[in-house]
KEKOLFI-901123 format. One line per field, with one value per residue (C-alpha): residue in three letters; x, y, z; residue number from 1. Coordinates in Angstrom, 1 decimal, decimal comma. Layout:
// residues N
type	[Ala | ...]
east	[X | ...]
north	[Y | ...]
up	[Z | ...]
seq	[NUM | ...]
This chain:
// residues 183
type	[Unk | Unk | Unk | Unk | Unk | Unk | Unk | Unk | Unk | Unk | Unk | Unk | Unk | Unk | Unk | Unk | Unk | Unk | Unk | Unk | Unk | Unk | Unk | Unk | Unk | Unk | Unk | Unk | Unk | Unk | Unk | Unk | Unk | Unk | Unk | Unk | Unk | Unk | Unk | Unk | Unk | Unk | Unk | Unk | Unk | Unk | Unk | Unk | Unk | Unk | Unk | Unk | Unk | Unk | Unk | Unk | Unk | Unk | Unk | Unk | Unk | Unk | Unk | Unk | Unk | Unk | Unk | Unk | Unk | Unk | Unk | Unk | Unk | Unk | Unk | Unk | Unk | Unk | Unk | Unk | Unk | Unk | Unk | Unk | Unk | Unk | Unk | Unk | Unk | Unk | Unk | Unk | Unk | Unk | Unk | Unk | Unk | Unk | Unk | Unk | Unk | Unk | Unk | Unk | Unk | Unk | Unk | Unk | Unk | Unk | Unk | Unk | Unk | Unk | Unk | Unk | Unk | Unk | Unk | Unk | Unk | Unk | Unk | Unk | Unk | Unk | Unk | Unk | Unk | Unk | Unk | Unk | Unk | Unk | Unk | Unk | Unk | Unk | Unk | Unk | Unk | Unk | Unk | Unk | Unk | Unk | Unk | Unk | Unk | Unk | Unk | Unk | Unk | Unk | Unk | Unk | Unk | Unk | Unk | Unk | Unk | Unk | Unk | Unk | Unk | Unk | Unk | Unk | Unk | Unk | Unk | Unk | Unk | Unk | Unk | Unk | Unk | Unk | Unk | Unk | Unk | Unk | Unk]
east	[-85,2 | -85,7 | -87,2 | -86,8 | -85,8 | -82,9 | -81,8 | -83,5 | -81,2 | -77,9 | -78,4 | -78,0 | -82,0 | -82,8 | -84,2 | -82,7 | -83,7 | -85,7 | -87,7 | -91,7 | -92,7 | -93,6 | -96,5 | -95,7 | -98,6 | -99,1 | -96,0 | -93,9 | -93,3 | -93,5 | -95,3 | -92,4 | -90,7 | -93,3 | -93,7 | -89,5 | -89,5 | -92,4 | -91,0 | -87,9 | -89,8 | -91,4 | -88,5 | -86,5 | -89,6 | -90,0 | -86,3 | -87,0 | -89,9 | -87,2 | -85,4 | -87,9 | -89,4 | -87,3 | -88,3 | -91,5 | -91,2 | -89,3 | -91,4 | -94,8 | -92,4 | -92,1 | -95,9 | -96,9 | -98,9 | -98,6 | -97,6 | -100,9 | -102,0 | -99,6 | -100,7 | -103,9 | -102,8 | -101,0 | -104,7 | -106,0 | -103,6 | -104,5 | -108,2 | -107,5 | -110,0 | -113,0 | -116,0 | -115,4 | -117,7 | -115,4 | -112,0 | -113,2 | -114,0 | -110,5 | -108,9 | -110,7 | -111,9 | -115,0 | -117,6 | -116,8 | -112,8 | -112,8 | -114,2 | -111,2 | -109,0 | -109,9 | -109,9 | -106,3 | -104,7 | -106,6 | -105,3 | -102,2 | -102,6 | -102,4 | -105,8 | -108,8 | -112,7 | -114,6 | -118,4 | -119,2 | -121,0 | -123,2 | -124,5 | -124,2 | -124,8 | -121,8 | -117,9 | -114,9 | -111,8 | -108,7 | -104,9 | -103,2 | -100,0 | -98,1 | -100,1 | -98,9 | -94,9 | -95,9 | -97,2 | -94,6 | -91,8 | -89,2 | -87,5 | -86,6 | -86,1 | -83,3 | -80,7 | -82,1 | -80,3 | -83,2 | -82,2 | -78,8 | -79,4 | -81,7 | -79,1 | -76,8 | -78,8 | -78,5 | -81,2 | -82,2 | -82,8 | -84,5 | -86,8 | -87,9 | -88,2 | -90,4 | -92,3 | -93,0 | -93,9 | -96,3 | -97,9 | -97,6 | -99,3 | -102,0 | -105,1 | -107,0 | -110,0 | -112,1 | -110,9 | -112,0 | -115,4 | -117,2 | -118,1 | -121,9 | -123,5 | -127,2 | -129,8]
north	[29,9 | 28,8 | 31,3 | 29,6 | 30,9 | 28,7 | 30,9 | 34,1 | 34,1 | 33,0 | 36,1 | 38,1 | 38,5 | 39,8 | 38,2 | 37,5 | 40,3 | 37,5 | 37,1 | 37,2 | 40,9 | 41,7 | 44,4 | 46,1 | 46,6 | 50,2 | 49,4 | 49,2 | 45,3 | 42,8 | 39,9 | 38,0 | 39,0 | 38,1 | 35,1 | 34,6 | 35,0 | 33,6 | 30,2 | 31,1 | 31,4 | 28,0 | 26,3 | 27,5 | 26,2 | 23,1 | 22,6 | 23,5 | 20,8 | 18,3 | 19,2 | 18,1 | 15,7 | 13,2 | 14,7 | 14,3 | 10,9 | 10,2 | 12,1 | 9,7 | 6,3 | 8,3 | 8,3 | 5,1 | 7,6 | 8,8 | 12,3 | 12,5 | 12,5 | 14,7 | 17,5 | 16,6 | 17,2 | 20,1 | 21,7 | 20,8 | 22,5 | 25,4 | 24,9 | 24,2 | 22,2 | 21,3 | 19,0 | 16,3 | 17,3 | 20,6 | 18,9 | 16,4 | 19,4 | 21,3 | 18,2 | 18,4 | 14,6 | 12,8 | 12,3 | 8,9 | 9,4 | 11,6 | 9,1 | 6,5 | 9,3 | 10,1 | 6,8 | 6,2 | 9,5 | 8,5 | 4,6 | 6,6 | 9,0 | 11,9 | 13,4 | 12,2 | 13,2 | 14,6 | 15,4 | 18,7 | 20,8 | 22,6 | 19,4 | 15,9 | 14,4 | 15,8 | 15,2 | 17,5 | 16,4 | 17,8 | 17,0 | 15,5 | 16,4 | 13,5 | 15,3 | 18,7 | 17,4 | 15,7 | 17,7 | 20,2 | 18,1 | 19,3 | 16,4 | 15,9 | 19,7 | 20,8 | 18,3 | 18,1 | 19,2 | 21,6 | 23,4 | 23,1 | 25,1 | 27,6 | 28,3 | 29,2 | 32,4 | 35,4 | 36,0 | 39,0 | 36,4 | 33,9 | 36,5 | 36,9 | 33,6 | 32,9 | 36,0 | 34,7 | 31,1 | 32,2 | 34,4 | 31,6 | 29,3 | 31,5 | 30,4 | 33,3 | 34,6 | 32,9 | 29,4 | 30,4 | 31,1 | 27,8 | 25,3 | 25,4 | 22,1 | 21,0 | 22,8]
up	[88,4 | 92,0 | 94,5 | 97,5 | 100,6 | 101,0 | 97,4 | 98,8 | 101,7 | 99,9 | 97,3 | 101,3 | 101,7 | 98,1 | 95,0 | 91,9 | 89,2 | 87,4 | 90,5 | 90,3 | 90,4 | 94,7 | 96,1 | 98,6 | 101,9 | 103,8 | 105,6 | 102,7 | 103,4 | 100,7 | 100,6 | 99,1 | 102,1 | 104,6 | 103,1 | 103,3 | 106,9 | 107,8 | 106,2 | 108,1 | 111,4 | 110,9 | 109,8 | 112,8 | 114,9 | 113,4 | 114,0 | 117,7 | 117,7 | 116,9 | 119,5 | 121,8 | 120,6 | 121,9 | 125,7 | 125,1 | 124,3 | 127,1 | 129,5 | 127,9 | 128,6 | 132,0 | 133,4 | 131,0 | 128,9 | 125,0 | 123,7 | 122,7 | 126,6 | 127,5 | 125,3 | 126,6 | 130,3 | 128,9 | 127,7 | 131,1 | 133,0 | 131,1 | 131,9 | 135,6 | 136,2 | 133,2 | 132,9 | 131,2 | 127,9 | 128,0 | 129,0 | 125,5 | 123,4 | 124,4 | 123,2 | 120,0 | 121,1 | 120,6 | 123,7 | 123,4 | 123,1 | 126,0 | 128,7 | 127,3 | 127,7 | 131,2 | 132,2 | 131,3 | 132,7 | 135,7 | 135,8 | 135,5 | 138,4 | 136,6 | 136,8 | 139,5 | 138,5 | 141,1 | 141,6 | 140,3 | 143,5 | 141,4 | 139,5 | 140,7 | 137,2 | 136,2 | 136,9 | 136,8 | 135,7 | 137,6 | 137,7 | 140,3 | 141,5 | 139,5 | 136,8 | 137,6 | 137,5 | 134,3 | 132,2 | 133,4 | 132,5 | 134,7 | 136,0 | 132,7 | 131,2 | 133,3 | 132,3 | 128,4 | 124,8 | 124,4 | 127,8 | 126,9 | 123,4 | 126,0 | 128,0 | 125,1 | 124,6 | 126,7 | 129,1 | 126,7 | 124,2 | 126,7 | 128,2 | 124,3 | 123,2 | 126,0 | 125,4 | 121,8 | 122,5 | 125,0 | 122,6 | 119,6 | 121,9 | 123,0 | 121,5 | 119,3 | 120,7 | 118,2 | 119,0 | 122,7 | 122,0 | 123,0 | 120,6 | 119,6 | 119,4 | 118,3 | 116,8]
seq	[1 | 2 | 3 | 4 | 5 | 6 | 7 | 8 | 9 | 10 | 11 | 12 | 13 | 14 | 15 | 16 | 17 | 18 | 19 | 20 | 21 | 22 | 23 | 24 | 25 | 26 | 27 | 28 | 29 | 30 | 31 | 32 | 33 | 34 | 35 | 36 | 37 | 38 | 39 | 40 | 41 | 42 | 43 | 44 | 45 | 46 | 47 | 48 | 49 | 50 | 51 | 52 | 53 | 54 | 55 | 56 | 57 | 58 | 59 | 60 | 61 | 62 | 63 | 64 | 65 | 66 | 67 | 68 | 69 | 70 | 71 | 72 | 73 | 74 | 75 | 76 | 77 | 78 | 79 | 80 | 81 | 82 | 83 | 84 | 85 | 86 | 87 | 88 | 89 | 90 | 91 | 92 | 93 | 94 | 95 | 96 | 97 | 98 | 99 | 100 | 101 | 102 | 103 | 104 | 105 | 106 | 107 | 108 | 109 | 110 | 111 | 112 | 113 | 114 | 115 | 116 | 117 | 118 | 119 | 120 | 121 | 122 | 123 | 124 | 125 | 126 | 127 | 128 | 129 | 130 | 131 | 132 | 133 | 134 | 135 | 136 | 137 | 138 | 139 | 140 | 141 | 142 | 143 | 144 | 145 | 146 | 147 | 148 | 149 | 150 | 151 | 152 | 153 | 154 | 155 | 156 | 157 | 158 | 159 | 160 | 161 | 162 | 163 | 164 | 165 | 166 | 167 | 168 | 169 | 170 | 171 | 172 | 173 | 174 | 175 | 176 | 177 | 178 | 179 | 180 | 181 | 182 | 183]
């Protein structure tokens, strides 16, 4: 018998009476259907992904950079300004990786390093302007097929959907907890 959600949700939410036997938490919720809407959630998202992948692409070809650099600009903007060892280990990147990385957003004009005034050994990393309207995107968001869907919701809905993606995006407290490294 399949049990997927693509069945689940042509039977009208419910399972088949064949289905695997479901427990129930405090709430009353069962995991089966957790797990049904959670796989709903993340198709709908990855769906949504698809849709913008194709600005993204366009937005890299844009600033002579990859997507990978603009997520990295994206993480930086989010920092505000970072060191380069803590801009690297945002990035998840390598000490190594990091200085190539810096050097080509920089070749780019999308971020300039600057002496630290604290420390003159070290260098912070900070966008530009060009790097500000990049990783923003909005020259090209306005007039895309992902603003188009957007629009098509109701500003109930928009005001939600943004509420959730920011909250999706958020990064857990855990993953803010700087990195340790060495003994």
């Amino acid at each position: 018998m399949d049990y997927s959600v693509d069945r689940i949700e042509q039977a009208g939410g419910r399972q088949p009476e064949s289905a695997p036997r479901q427990t129930q938490d405090e709430s009353g919720t069962t995991n089966t259907a957790v797990r049904t809407l959670a796989a709903r959630a993340l198709r709908a998202l990855m769906q949504a992904v698809a849709l913008a992948e194709p600005l993204q692409r366009e937005l890299a070809r844009r600033h002579g950079v990859s997507v990978g650099d603009l997520i990295a600009l994206r993480r930086l903007a989010q920092l505000g300004e970072a060191t380069t060892a803590r801009f690297g280990e945002a990035c998840g990147v390598r000490r190594s990786a990091t200085t190539d990385l810096v050097d080509r957003l920089e070749s780019a004009g999308l971020v300039e390093r600057c002496p630290d005034p604290t420390d003159r050994r070290v260098r912070i990393v900070r966008l530009t302007e060009a790097g500000r309207e990049a990783q923003a995107g909005k020259e090209l968001v306005a007039d895309s097929a992902l603003a188009a869907h957007i629009h098509r919701l109701s500003q109930d809905e928009q005001i939600r959907l943004a509420e959730l993606l920011e909250r999706m995006v958020q990064p857990a407290p855990e993953e803010e907890a700087p990195v340790e490294v060495g003994p």
